[in-house]
C-alpha positions as CSV (number, residue, x, y, z in Angstrom):
1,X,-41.3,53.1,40.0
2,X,-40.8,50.6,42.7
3,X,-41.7,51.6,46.5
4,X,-41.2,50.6,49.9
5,X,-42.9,49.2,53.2
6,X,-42.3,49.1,56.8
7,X,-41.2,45.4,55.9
8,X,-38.5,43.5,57.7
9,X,-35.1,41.7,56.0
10,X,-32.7,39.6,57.7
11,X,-29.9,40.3,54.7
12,X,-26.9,41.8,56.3
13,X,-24.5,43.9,54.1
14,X,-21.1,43.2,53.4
15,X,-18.4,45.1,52.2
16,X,-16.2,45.0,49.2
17,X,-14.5,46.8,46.5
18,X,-15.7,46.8,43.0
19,X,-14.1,48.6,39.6
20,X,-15.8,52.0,39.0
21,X,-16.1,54.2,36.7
22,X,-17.6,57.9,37.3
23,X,-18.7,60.4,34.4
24,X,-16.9,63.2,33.7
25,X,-19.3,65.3,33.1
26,X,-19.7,68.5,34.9
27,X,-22.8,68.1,37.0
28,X,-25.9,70.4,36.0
29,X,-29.4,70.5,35.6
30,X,-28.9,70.2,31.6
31,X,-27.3,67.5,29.3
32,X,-26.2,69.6,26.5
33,X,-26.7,67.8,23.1
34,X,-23.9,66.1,21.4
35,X,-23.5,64.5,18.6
36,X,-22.6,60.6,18.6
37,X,-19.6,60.8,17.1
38,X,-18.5,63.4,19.5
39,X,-19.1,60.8,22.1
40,X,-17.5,57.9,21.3
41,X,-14.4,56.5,19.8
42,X,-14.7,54.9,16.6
43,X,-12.0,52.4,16.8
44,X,-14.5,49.7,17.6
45,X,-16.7,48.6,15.1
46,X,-20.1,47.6,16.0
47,X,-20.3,44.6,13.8
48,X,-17.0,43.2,15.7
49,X,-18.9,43.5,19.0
50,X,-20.7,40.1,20.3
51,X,-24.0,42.4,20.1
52,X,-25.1,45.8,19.1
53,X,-28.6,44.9,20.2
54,X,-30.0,46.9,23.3
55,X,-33.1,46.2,24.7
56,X,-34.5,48.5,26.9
57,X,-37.0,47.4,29.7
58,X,-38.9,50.6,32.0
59,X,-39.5,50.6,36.0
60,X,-42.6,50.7,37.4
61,X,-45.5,53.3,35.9
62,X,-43.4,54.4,33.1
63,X,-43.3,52.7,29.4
64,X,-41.6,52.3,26.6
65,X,-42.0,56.4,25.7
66,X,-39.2,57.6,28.5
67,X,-36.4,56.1,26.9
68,X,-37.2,58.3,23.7
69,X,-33.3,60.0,24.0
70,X,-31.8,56.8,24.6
71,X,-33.0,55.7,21.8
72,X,-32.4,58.3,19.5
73,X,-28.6,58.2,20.4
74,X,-28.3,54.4,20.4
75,X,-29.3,54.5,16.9
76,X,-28.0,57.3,15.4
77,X,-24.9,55.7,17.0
78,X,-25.6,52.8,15.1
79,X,-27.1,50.2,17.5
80,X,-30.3,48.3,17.0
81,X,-32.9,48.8,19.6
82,X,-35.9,47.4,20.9
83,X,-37.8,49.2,23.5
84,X,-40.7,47.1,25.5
85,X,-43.8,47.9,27.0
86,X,-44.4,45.4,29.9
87,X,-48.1,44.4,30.6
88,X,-50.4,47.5,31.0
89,X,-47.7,49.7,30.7
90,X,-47.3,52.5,28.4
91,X,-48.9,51.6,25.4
92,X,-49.7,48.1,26.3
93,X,-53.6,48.1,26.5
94,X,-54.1,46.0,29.5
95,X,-55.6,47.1,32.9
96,X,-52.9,47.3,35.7
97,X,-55.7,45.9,38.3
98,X,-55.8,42.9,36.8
99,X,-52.1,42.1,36.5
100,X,-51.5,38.8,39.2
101,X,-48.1,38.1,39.2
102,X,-44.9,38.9,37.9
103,X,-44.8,36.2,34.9
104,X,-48.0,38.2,33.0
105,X,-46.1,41.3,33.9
106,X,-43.1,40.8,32.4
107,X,-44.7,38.9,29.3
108,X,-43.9,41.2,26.4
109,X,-40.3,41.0,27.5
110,X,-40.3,37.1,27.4
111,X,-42.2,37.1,24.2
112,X,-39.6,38.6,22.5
113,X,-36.8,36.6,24.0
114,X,-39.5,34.0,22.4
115,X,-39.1,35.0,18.5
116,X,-35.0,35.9,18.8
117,X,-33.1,34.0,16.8
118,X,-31.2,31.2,18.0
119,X,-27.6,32.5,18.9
120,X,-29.0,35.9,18.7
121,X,-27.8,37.9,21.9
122,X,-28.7,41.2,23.2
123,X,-27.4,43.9,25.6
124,X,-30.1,44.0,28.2
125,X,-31.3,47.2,30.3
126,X,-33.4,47.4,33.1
127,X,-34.5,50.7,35.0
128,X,-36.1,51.0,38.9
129,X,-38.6,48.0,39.1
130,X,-37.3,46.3,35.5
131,X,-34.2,45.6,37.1
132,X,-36.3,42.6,38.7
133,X,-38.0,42.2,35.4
134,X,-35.2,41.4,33.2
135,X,-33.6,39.3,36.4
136,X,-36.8,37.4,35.9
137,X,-35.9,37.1,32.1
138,X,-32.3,36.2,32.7
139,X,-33.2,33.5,34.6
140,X,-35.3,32.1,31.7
141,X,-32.8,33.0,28.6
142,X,-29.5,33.1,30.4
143,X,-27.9,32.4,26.5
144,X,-29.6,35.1,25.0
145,X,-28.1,38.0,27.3
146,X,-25.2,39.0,26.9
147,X,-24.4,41.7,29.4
148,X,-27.3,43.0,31.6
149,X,-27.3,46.5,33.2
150,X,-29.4,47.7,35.9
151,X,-30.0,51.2,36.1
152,X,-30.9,52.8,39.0
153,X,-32.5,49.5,39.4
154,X,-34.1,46.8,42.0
155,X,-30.7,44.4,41.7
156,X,-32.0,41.8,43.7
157,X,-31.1,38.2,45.4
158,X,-32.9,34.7,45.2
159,X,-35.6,34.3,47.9
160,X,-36.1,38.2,47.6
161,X,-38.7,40.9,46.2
162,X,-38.7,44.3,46.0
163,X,-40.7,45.2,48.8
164,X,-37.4,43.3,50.9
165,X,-35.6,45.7,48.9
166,X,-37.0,48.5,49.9
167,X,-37.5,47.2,53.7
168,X,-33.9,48.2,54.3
169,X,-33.8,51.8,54.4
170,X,-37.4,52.4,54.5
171,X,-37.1,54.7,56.9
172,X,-35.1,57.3,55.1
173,X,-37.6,57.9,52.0
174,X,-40.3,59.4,53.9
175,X,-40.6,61.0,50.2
176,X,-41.4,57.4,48.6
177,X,-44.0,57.1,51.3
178,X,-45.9,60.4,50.9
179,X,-46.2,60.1,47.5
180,X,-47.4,56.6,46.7
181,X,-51.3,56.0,46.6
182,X,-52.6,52.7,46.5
183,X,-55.2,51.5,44.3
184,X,-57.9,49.0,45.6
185,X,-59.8,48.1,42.7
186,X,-61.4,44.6,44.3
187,X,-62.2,46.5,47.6
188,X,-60.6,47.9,50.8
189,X,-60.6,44.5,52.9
190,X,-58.1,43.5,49.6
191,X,-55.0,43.9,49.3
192,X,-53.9,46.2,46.8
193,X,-54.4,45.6,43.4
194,X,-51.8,49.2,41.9
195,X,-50.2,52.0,43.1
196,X,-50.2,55.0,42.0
197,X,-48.2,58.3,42.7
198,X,-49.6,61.9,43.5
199,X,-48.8,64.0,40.4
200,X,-47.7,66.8,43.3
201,X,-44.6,64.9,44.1
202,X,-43.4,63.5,41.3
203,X,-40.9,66.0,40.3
204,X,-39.0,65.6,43.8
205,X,-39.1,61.9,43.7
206,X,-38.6,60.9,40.2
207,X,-37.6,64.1,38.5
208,X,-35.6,66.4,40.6
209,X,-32.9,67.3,38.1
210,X,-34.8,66.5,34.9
211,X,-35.8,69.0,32.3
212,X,-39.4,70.7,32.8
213,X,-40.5,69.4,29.4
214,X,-40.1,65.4,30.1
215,X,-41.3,66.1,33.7
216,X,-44.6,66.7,31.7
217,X,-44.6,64.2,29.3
218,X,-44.3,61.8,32.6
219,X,-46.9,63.5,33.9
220,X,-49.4,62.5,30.9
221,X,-48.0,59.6,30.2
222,X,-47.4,57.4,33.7
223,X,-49.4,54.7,34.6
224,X,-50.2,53.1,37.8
225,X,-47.9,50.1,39.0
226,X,-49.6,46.6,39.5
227,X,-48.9,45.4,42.9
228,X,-48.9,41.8,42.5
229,X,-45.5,41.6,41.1
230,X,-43.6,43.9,43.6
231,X,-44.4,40.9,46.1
232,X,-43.3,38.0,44.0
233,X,-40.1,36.7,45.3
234,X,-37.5,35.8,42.6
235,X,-36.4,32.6,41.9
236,X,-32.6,33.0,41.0
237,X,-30.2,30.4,40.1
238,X,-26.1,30.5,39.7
239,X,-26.0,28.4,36.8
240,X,-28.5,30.5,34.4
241,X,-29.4,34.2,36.0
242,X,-25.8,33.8,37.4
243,X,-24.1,33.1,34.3
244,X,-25.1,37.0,32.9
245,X,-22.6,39.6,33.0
246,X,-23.8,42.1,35.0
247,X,-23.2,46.0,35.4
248,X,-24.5,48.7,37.7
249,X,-25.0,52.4,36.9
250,X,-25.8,54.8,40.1
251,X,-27.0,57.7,40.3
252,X,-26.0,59.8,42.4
253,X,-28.9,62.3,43.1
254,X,-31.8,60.2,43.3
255,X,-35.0,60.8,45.6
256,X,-36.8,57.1,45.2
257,X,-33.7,54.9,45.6
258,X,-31.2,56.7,47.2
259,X,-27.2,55.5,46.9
260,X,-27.2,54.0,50.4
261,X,-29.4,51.6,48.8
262,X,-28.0,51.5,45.3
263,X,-24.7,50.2,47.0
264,X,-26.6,47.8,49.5
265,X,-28.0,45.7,46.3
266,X,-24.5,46.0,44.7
267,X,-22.9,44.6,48.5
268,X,-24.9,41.4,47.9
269,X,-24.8,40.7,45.0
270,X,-21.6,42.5,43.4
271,X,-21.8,43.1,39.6
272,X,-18.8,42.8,37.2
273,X,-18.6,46.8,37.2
274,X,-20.5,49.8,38.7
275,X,-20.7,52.8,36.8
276,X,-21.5,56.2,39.0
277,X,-23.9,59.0,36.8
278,X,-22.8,62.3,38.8
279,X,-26.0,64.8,39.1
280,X,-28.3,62.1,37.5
281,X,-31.9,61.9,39.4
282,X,-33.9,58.8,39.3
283,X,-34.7,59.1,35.8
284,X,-31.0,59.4,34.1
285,X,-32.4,59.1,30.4
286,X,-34.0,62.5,31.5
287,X,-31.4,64.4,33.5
288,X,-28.1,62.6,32.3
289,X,-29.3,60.9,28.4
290,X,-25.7,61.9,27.0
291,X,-23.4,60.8,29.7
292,X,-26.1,57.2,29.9
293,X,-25.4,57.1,26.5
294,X,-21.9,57.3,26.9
295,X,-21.8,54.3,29.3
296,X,-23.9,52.0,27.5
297,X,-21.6,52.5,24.6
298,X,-18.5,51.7,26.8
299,X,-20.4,48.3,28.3
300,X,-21.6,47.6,25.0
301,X,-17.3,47.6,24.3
302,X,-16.5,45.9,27.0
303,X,-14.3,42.3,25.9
């Protein structure tokens, strides 16, 4: 989960008109289950497609565990994936605190960009705070990513971080504000070291259209967000992050980064598509997994 300050920005918006695609989905509080088949045409086959690799990269506090649906369907669809755990997230045994910057953040992700094969490529996904994170990893394996799409995500610009992000409309997600506590594990005359969120708010910020079932499992299974990272500006260059195909999926009902500021990232710096997830809260592999399936098939198809 990625958060916001009081912080100034001097970026100024600009308009323009992108391609976009909605969901057709009727917009409720339930996803019903479908089968894959049901879901996609089978004209294209996955071996003719440049990849059939997705790698799927959390936001801040959550782990590998939240894309559970996604990657039941991905597979059973018959796409590889490969889910990471970023430094002291999820599973990762590591202790937020003492996460310094974003490089030993993102680490697992570059470690496995690392051991791919050479002209191996793969379909990269990025949710809330990984949106920075796998900007970070573009930038350092431009030829191994073949399309990258943020998701709900920080989409950002060179020179910026996420707290800049955020800056912009600050001031209308009071709900962002109540709910995050920070974390000062090397004293209060420190800056922070994490942030954490209070378990009362959750459901309204992150949650507010997912089931009650994977409201809980967040619940046990979040983690605090090392801070470090959410104030490292990126360093972001035409010729290797700007090479990447890159795709945007809103959603449309979301507490923690609401649409205005969705379409502010996608202003400056407009994507080769957005993609609009009707009724889908912050977390759309909770509220919306069928119809996010059902777009990361058709980008996956994209020429």
């Amino acid at each position: 989960m990625i958060f916001g300050e009081g912080y100034q920005s001097g970026n100024s918006k600009r308009n323009q008109a992108f391609p976009r695609s909605s969901s057709s989905r009727a917009r409720s509080l339930t996803d019903p289950l479908l089968q894959p088949h049901q879901l996609i045409k089978q004209d294209i086959k996955l071996e003719s497609l440049e990849t059939n690799h997705f790698v799927l990269v959390h936001g801040g506090g959550f782990g590998a565990w939240c894309w559970y649906k996604s990657i039941a369907l991905l597979e059973e669809g018959g796409y590889k994936v490969t889910a990471i755990d970023l430094t002291g997230s999820g599973i990762h045994s590591f202790d937020t605190n003492s996460i310094t910057n974003l490089h030993q953040y993102v680490k697992p992700l570059i470690e496995f960009f690392e051991k791919l094969a050479d002209g191996e490529k793969v379909i990269l996904v990025g949710h809330d705070f990984g949106g920075a994170c796998i900007s970070y990893a573009m930038e350092l394996f431009p030829s191994k990513v073949s399309k990258a799409v943020f998701t709900a995500a920080a989409m950002l610009i060179s020179g910026q971080n996420t707290l800049d992000m955020f800056s912009e409309k600050v001031d209308s997600n009071d709900l962002m504000r109540q709910a995050q506590v920070f974390i000062y594990a090397n004293g209060n005359n420190q800056l922070p070291t994490a942030i954490d969120f209070d378990r009362d708010l959750l459901r309204e910020l992150l949650f507010n259209q997912s089931p009650a079932k994977d409201v809980a499992l967040a619940s046990v299974s979040m983690r605090s967000i090392p801070f470090s990272p959410v104030l490292e500006k990126l360093s972001l260059s035409d010729t290797k992050y700007g090479s990447v195909r890159r795709f945007y999926i809103e959603t449309l009902e979301d507490n923690a980064i609401p649409i205005a500021l969705q379409e502010s990232m996608i202003n400056k710096s407009p994507p080769e598509r957005v993609f609009c997830l009707k009724g889908a809260d912050h977390s759309p592999f909770f509220s919306k997994p069928q119809a996010l399936h059902k777009l990361f098939v058709e980008i996956s198809k994209i020429p």
